[in-house]
C-alpha positions as CSV (number, residue, x, y, z in Angstrom):
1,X,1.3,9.3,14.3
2,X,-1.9,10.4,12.0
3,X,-1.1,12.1,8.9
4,X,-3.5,14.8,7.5
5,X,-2.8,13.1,3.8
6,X,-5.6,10.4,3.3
7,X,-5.2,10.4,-0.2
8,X,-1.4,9.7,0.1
9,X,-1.9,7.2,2.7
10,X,-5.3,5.1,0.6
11,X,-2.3,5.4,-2.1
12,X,0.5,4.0,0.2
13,X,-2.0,1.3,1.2
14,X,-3.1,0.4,-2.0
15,X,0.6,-0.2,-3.3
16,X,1.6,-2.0,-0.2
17,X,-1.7,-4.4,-1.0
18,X,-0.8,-4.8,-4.4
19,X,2.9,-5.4,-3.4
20,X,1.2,-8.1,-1.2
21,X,-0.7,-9.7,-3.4
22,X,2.0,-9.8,-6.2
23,X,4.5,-11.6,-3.8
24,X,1.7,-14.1,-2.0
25,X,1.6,-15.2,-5.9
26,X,4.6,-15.6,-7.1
27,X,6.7,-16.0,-3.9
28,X,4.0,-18.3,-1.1
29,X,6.9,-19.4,0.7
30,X,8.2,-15.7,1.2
31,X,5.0,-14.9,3.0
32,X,5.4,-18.1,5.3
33,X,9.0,-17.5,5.9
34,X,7.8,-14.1,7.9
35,X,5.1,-15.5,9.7
């Protein structure tokens, strides 16, 4: 399914790597728990 929206999908992506990065830091074990 490709979108014609980059710029809503860089934003998407951007949030979900921030959302990332925010839980690696304060919850590690979260992360582990998944993988």
């Amino acid at each position: 399914m490709v979108h014609p929206v980059p710029d809503h999908t860089q934003l998407i992506e951007s949030s979900v790597q921030k959302l990332m990065a925010w839980l690696s830091c304060t919850r590690p074990y979260w992360l582990v728990e998944m993988y």
